[in-house]
Short mmCIF file of the C-alpha atoms (twelve columns), coordinates in Angstrom:
data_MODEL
# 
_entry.id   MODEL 
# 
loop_
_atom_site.group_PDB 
_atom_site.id 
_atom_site.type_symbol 
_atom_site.label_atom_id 
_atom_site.label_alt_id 
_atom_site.label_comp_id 
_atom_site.label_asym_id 
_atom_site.label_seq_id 
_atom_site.Cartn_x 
_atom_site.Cartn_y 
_atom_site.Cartn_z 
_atom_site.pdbx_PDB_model_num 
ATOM 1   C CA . UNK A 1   -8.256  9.953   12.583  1 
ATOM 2   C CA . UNK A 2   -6.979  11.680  15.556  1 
ATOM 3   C CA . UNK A 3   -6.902  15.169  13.477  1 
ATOM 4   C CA . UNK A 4   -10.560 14.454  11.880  1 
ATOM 5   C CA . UNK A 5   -11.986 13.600  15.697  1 
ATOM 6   C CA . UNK A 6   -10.236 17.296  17.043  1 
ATOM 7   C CA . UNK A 7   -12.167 18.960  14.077  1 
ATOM 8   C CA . UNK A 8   -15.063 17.337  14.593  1 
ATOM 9   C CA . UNK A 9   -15.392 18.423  17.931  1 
ATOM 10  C CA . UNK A 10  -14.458 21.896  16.914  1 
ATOM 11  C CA . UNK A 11  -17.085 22.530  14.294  1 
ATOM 12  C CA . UNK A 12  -19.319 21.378  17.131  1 
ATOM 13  C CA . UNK A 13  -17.939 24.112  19.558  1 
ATOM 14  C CA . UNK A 14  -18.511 26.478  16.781  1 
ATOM 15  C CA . UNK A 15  -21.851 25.125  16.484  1 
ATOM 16  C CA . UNK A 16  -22.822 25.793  20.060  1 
ATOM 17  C CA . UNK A 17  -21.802 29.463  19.768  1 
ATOM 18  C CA . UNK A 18  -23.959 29.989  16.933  1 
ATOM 19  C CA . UNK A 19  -27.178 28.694  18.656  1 
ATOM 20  C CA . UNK A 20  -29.483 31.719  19.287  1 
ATOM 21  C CA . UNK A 21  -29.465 32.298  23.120  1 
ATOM 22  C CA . UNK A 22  -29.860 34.940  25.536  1 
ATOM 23  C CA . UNK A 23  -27.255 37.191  26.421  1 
ATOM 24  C CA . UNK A 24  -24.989 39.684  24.641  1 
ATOM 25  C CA . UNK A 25  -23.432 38.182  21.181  1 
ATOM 26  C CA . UNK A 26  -20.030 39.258  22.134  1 
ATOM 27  C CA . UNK A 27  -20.025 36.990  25.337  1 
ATOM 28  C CA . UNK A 28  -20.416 34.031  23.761  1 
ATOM 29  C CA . UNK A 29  -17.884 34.683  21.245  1 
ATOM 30  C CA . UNK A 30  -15.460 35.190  24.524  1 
ATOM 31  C CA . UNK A 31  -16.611 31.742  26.144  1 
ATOM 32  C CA . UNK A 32  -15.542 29.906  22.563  1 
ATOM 33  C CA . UNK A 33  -12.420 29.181  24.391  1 
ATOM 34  C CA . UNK A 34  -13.839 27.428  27.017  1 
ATOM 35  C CA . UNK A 35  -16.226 25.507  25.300  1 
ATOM 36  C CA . UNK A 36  -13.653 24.651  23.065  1 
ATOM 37  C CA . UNK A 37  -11.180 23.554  25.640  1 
ATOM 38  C CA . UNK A 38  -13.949 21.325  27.006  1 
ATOM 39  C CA . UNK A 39  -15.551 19.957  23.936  1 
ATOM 40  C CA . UNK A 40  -11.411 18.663  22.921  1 
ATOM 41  C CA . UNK A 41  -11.247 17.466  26.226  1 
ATOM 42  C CA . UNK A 42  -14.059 15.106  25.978  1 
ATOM 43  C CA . UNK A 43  -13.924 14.096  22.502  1 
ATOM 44  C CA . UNK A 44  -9.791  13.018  22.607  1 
ATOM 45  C CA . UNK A 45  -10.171 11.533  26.268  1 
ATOM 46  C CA . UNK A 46  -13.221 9.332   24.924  1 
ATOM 47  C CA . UNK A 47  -10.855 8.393   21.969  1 
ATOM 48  C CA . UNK A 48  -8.219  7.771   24.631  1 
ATOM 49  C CA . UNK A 49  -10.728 5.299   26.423  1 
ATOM 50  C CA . UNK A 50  -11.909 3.622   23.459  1 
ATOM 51  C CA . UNK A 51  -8.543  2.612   22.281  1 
ATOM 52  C CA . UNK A 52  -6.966  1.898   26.091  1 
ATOM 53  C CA . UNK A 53  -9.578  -0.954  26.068  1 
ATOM 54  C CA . UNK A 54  -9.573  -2.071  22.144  1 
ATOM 55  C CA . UNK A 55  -7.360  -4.707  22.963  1 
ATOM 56  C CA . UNK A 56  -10.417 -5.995  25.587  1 
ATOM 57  C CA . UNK A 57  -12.878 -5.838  23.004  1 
ATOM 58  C CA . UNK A 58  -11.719 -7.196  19.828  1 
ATOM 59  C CA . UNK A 59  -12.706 -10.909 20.902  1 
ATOM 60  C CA . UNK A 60  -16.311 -9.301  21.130  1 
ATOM 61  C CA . UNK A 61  -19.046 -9.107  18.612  1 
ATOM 62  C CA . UNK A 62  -19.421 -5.851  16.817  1 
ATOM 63  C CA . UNK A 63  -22.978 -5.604  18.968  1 
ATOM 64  C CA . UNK A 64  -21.139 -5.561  22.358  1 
ATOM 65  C CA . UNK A 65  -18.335 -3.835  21.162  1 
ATOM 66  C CA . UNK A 66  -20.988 -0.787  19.861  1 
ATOM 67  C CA . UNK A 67  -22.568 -1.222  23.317  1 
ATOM 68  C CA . UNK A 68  -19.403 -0.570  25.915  1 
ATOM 69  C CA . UNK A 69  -18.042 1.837   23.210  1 
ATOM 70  C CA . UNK A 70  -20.838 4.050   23.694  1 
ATOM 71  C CA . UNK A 71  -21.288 3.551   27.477  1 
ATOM 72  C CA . UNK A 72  -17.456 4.498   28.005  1 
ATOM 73  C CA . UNK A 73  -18.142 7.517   25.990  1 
ATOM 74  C CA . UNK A 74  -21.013 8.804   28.206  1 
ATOM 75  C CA . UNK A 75  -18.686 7.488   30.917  1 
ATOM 76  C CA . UNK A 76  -15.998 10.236  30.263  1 
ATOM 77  C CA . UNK A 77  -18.118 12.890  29.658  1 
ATOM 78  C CA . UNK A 78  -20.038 12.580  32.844  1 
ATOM 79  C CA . UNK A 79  -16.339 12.712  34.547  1 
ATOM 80  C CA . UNK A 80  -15.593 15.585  31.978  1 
ATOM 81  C CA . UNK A 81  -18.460 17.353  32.537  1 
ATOM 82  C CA . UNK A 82  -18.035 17.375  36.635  1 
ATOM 83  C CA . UNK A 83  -14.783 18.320  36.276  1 
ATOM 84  C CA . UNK A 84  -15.241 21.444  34.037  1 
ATOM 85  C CA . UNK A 85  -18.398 22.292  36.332  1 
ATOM 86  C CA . UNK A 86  -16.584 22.814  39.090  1 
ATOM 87  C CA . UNK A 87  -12.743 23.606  38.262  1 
ATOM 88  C CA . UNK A 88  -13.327 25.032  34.710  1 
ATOM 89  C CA . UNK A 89  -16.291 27.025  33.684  1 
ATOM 90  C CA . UNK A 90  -16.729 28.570  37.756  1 
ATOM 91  C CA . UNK A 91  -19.336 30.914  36.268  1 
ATOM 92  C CA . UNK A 92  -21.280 28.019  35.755  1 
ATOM 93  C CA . UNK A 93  -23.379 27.937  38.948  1 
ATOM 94  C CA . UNK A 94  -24.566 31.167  38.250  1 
ATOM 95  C CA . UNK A 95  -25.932 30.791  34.675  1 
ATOM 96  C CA . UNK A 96  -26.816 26.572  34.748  1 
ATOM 97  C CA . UNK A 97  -27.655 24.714  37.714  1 
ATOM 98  C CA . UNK A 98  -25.773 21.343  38.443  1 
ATOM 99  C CA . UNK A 99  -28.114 18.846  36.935  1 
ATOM 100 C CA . UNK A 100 -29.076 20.898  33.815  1 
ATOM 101 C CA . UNK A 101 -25.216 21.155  32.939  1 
ATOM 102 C CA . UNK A 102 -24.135 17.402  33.432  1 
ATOM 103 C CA . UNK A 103 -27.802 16.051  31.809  1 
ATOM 104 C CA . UNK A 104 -27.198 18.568  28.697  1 
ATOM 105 C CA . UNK A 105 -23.835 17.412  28.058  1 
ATOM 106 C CA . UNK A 106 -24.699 13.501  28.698  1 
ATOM 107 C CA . UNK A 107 -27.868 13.833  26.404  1 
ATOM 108 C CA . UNK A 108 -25.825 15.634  23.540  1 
ATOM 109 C CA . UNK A 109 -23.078 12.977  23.728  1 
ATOM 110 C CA . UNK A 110 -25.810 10.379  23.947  1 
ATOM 111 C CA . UNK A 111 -27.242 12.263  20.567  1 
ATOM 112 C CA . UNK A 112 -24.156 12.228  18.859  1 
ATOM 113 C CA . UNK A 113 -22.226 9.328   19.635  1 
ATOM 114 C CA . UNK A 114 -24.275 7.140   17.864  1 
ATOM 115 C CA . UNK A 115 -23.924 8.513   14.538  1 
ATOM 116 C CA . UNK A 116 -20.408 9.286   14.806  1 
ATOM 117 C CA . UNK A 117 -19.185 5.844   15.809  1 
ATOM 118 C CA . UNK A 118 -21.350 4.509   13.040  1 
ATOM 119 C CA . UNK A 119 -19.406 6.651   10.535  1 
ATOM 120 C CA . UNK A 120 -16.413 4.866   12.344  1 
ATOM 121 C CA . UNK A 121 -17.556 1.305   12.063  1 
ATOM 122 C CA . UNK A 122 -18.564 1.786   8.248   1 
ATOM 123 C CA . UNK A 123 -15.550 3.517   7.210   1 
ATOM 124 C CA . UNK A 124 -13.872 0.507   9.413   1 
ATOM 125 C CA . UNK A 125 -15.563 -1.800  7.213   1 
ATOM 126 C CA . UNK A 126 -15.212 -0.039  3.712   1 
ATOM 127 C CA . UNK A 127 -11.467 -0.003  4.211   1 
ATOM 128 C CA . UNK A 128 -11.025 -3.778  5.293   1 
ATOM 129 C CA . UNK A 129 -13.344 -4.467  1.903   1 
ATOM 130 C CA . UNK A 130 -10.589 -2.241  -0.010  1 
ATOM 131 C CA . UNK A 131 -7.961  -3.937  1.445   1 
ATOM 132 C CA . UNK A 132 -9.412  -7.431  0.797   1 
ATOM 133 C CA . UNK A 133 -10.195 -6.314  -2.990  1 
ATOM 134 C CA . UNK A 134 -6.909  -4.924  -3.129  1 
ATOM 135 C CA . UNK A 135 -5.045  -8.447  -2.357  1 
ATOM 136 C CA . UNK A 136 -7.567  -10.830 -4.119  1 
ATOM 137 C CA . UNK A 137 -6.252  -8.346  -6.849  1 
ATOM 138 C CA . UNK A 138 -2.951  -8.715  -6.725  1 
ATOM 139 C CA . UNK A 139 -2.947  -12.479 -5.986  1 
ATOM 140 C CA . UNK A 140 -4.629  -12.733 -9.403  1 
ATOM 141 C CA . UNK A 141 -2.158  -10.792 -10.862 1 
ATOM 142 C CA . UNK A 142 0.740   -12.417 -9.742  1 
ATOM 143 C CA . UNK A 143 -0.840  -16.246 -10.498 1 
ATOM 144 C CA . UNK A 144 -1.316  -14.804 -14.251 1 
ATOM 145 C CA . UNK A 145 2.511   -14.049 -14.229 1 
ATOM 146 C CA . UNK A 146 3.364   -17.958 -13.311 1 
ATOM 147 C CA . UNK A 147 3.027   -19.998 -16.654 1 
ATOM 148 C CA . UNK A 148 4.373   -16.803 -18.494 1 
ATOM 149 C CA . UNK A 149 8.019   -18.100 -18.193 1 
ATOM 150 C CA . UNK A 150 7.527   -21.807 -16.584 1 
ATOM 151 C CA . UNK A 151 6.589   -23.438 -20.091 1 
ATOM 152 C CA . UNK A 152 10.038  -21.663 -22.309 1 
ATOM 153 C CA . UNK A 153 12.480  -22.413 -19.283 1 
ATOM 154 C CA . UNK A 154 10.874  -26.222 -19.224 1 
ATOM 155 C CA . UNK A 155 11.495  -26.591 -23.060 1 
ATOM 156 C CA . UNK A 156 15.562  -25.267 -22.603 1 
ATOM 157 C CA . UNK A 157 15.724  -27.686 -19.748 1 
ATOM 158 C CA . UNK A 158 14.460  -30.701 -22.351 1 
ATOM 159 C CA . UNK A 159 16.689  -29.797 -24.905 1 
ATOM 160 C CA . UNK A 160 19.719  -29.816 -22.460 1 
ATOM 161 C CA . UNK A 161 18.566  -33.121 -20.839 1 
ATOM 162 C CA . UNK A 162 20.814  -35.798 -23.329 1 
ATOM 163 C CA . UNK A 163 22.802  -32.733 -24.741 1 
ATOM 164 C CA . UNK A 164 24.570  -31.459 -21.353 1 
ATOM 165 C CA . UNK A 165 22.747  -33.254 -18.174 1 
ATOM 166 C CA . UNK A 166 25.298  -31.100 -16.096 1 
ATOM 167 C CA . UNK A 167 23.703  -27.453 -17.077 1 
ATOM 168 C CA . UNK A 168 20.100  -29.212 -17.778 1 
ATOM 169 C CA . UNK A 169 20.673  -29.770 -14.016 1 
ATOM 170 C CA . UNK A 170 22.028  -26.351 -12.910 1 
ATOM 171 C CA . UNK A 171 19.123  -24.858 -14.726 1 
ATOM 172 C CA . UNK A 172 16.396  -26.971 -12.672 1 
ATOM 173 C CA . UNK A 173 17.977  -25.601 -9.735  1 
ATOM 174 C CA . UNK A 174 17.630  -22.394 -10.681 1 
ATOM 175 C CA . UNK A 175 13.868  -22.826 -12.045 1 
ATOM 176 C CA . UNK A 176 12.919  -23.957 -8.868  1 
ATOM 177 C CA . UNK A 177 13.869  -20.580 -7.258  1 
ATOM 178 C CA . UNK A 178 12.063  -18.856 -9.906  1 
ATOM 179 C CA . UNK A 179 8.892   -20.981 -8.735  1 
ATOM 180 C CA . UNK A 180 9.445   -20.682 -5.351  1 
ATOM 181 C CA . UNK A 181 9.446   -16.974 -6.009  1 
ATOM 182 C CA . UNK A 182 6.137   -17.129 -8.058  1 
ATOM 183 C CA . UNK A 183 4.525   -19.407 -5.644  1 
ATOM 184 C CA . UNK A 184 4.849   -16.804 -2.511  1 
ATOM 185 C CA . UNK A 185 2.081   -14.352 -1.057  1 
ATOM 186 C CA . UNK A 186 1.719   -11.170 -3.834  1 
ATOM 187 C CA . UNK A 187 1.574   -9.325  -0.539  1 
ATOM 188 C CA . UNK A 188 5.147   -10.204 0.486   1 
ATOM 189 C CA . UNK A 189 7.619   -7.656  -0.404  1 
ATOM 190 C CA . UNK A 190 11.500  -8.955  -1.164  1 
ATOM 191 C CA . UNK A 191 14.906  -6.582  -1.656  1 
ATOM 192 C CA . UNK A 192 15.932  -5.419  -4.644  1 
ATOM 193 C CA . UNK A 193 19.146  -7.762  -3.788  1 
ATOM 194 C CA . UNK A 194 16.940  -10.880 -3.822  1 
ATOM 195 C CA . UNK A 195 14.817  -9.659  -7.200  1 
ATOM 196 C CA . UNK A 196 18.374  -9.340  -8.918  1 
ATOM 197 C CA . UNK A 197 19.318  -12.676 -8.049  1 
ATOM 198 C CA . UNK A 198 16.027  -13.955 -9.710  1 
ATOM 199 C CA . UNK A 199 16.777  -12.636 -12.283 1 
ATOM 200 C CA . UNK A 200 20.475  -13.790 -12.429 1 
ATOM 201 C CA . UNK A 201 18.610  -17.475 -12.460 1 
ATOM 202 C CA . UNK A 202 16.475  -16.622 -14.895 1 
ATOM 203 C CA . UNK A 203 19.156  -15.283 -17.223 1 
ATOM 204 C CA . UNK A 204 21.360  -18.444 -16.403 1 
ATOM 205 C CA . UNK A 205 18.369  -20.311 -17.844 1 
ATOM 206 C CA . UNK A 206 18.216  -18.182 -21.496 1 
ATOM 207 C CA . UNK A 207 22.277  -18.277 -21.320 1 
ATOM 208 C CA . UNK A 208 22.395  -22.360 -21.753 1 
ATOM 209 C CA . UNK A 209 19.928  -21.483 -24.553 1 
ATOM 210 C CA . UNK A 210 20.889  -18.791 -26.364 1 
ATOM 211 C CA . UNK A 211 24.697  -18.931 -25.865 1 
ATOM 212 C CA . UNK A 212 27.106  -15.584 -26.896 1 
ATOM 213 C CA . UNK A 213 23.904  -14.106 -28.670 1 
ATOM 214 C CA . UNK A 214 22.478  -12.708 -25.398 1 
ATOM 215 C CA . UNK A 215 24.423  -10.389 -23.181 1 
ATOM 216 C CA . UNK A 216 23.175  -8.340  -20.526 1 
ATOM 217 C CA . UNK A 217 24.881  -5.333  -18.821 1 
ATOM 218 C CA . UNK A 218 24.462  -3.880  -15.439 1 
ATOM 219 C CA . UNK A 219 24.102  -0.328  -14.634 1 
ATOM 220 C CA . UNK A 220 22.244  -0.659  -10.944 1 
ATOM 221 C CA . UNK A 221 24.968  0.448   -7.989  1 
ATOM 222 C CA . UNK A 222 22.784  3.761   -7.337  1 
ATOM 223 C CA . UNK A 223 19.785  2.050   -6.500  1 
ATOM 224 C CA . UNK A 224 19.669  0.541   -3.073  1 
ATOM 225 C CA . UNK A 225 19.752  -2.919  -2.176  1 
ATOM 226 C CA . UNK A 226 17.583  -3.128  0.555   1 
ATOM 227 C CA . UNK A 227 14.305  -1.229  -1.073  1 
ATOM 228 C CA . UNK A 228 11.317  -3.546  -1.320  1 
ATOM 229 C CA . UNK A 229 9.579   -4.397  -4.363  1 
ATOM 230 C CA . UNK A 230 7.025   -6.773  -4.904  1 
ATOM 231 C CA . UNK A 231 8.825   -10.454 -6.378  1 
ATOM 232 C CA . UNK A 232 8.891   -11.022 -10.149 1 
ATOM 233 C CA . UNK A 233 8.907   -7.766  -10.872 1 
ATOM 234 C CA . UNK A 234 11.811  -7.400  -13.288 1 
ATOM 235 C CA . UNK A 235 12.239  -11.053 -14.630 1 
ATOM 236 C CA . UNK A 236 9.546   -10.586 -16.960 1 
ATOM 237 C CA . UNK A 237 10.437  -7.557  -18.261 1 
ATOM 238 C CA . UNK A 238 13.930  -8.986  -18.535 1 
ATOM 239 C CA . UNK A 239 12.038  -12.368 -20.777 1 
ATOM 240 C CA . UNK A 240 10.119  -10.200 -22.786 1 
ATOM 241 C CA . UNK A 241 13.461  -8.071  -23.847 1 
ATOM 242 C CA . UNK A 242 14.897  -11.941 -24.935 1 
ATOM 243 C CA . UNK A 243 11.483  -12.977 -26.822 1 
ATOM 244 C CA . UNK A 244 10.891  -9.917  -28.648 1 
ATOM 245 C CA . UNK A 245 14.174  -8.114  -28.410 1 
ATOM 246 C CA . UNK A 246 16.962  -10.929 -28.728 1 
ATOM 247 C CA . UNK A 247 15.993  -13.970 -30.104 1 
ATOM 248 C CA . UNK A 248 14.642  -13.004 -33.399 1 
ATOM 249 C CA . UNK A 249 17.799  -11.077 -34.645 1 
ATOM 250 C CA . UNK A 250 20.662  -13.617 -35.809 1 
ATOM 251 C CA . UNK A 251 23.335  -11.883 -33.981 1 
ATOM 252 C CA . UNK A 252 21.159  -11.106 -30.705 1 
ATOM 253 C CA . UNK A 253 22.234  -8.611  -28.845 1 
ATOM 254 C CA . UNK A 254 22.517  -6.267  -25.511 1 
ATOM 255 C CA . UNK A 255 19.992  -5.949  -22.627 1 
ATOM 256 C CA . UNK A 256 20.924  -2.697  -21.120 1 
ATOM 257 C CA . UNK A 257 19.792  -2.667  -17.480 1 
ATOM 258 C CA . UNK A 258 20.259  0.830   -15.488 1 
ATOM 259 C CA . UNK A 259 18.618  2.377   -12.927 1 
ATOM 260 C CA . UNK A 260 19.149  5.083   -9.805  1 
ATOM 261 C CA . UNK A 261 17.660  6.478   -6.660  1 
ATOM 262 C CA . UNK A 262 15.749  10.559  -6.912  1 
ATOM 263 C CA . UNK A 263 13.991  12.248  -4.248  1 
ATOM 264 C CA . UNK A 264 12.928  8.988   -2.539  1 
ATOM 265 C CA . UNK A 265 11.860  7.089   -5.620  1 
ATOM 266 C CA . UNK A 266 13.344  4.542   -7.523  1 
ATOM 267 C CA . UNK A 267 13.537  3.989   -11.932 1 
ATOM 268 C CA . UNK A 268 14.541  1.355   -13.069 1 
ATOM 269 C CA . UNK A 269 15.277  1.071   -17.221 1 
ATOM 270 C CA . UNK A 270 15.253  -1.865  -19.017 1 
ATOM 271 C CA . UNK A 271 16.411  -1.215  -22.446 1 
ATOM 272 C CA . UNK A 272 16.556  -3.737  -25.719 1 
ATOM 273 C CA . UNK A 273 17.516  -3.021  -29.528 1 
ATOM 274 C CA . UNK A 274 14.160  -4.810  -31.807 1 
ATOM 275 C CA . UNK A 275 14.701  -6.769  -34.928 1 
ATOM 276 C CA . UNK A 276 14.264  -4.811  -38.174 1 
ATOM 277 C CA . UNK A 277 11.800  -6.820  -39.254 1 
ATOM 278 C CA . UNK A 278 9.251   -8.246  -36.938 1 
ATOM 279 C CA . UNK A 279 7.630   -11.506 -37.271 1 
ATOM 280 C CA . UNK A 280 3.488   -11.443 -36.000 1 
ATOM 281 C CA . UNK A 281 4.440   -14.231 -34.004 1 
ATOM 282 C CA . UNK A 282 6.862   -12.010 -31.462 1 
ATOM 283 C CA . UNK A 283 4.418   -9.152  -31.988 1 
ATOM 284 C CA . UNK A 284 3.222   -9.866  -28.283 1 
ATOM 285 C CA . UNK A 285 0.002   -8.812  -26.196 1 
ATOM 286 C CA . UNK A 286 1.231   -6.889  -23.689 1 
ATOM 287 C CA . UNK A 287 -0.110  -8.738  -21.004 1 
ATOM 288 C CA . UNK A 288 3.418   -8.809  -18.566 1 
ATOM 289 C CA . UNK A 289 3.944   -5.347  -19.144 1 
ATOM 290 C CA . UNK A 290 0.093   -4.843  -17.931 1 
ATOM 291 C CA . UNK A 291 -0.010  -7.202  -15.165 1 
ATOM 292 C CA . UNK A 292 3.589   -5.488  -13.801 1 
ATOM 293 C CA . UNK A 293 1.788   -2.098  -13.833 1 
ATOM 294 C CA . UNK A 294 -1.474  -3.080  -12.474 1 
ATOM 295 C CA . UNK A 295 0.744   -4.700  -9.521  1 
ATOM 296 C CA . UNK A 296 3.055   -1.379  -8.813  1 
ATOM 297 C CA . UNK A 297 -0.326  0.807   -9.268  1 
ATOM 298 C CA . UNK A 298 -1.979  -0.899  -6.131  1 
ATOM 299 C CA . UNK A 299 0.809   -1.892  -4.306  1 
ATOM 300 C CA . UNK A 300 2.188   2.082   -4.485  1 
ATOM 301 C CA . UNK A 301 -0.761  3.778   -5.483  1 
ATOM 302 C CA . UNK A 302 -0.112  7.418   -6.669  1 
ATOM 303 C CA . UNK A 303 3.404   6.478   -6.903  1 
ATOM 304 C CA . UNK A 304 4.684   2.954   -8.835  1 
ATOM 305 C CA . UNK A 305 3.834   2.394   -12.509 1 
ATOM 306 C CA . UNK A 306 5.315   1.401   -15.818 1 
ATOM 307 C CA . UNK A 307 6.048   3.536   -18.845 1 
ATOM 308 C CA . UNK A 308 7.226   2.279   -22.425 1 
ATOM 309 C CA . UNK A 309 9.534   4.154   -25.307 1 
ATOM 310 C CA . UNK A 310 9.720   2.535   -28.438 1 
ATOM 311 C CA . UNK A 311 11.493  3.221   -31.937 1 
ATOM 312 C CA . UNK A 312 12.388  1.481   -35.004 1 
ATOM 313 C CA . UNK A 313 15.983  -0.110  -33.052 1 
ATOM 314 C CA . UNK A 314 15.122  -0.259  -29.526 1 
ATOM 315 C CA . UNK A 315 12.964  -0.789  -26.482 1 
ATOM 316 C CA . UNK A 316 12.326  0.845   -23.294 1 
ATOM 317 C CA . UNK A 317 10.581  -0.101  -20.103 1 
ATOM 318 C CA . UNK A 318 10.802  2.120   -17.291 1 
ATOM 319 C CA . UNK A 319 9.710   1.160   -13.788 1 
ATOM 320 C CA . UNK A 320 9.198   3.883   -11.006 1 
ATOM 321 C CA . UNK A 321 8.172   2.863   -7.164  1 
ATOM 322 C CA . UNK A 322 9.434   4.434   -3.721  1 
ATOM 323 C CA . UNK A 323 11.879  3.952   -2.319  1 
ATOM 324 C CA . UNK A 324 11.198  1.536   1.000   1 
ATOM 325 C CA . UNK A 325 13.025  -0.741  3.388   1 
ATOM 326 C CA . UNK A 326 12.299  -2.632  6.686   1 
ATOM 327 C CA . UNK A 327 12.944  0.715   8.457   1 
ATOM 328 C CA . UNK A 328 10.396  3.034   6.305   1 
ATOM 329 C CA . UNK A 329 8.140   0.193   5.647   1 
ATOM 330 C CA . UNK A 330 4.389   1.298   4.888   1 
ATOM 331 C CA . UNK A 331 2.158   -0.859  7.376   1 
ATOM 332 C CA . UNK A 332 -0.865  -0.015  5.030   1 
ATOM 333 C CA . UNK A 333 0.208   -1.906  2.299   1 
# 
């Protein structure tokens, strides 16, 4: 903002030069640097003022707030303008008078100010009605990912219920993490030490169902265990891999799980062998692997998304997002 108000100002010093006026071409080429040097000078000391006193005004309505902003800008150039009339621009005196230098420059800010803080206050607005888009987004997305897992892990917990109350137990405890993960703000970012234990409850869960047929291996030291990512980010992944991957092949099989840290980003590969032949009913929809890629797309945009491989034996979902922590946090998200 700071850079577009300093080039703002410039284009208007330019402007000023340009303007057909008496006296030779090549002088007022040689005042550009004073007019420059004064024009920066009132434009970044009014955004100076305005933000010393934003902390006064945000209890104000937009109306008042429009009013003082533009008063203290005509403020500061008056005190501007005085100044650089007598201690800048001496020449001055001989070429403008007093009152026609201080009334030009308070009737061009009083021109231009409106406009420009207009162009603030709607560009204000447009990004809170982003921002607000942006979460009601992502809240939907993450309330579509709730029932995808709730319903299975339910079932496994009846069927343990008379059969082994001890692990039907163990696996309510760790259900209720998973909801307490799926029941938090989309907007709240976790560690990648907290996600893994998720989905360490979540496997638990598939383990008391599926037995020796599911095994899942580890490959994840390089990638740190502080960086943020949003929560429930890899558990579905990790249930799809079971649903489609293990539990339709007799002897199930190996969830590969490997990932590392490049240039400040982070991938993250979830891989998973498919049965030979594939019943209609496992065929799936898609719909976590969507709903995880719509979430890293506006939580990183430009940077976090989800790409697929798949062959006749296996499965791949790879995950990219950058690498952040509580130290290199984006406040913009």
């Amino acid at each position: 903002m700071v850079f577009f108000v300093v080039v703002i100002a410039q284009l208007f010093a330019f402007l000023v030069v340009l303007i057909p006026q008496t006296g030779a071409y090549h002088t007022r080429w040689e005042d550009l640097g004073l007019i420059s040097m004064y024009v920066q000078w009132s434009a970044l000391s009014s955004c100076y003022a305005l933000c010393a006193v934003r902390p006064l005004l945000c209890r104000y309505s937009a109306r008042v707030v429009a009013i003082v902003s533009y008063l203290i800008v005509l403020l500061v150039v008056f005190a501007i303008s005085e100044l650089a009339y007598w201690y800048v621009y001496p020449g001055a005196p001989q070429r403008l008078s007093h009152f026609s230098f201080v009334s030009h420059s308070i009737l061009i800010t009083f021109v231009l100010t409106g406009p420009i803080l207009r162009y603030f206050y709607v560009q204000h607005q447009w990004k809170l009605k982003v921002r607000s888009e942006a979460e009601a987004r992502l809240q939907a997305l993450q309330s579509r990912i709730r029932p995808h897992f709730f319903f299975n892990s339910m079932n496994t917990i009846a069927s343990l219920t008379k059969s082994n109350p001890d692990q039907a137990e163990a696996a309510v405890h760790d259900l209720a993490d998973l909801f307490r993960a799926s029941l938090g703000d989309a907007r709240q970012f976790h560690s990648f030490h907290d996600e893994l234990t998720l989905c360490e409850r979540y496997l638990e869960i598939e383990r008391f169902r599926l037995g020796d047929r599911l095994k899942v291996n580890w490959d994840v030291e390089s990638i740190p265990r502080d960086s943020y990512v949003p929560p429930l980010l890899v558990q579905p992944l990790l249930e799809n891999a079971i649903y489609h991957g293990i539990e339709p092949r007799t002897e199930g099989g190996s969830i590969n799980i490997s990932g590392d840290k490049d240039k400040g980003m982070i991938r993250l590969i979830i891989h998973n062998p498919v049965p030979l032949v594939r019943g209609s009913e496992n065929k799936g929809n898609h719909i976590a692997q969507q709903n995880i890629r719509d979430r890293l797309q506006t939580l990183f945009p430009g940077k976090g998304d989800l790409h697929v491989f798949e062959d006749k034996r296996s499965y791949s979902v790879t995950l990219t997002w950058p690498y952040q922590n509580e130290h290199n946090e984006d406040t913009d998200r």
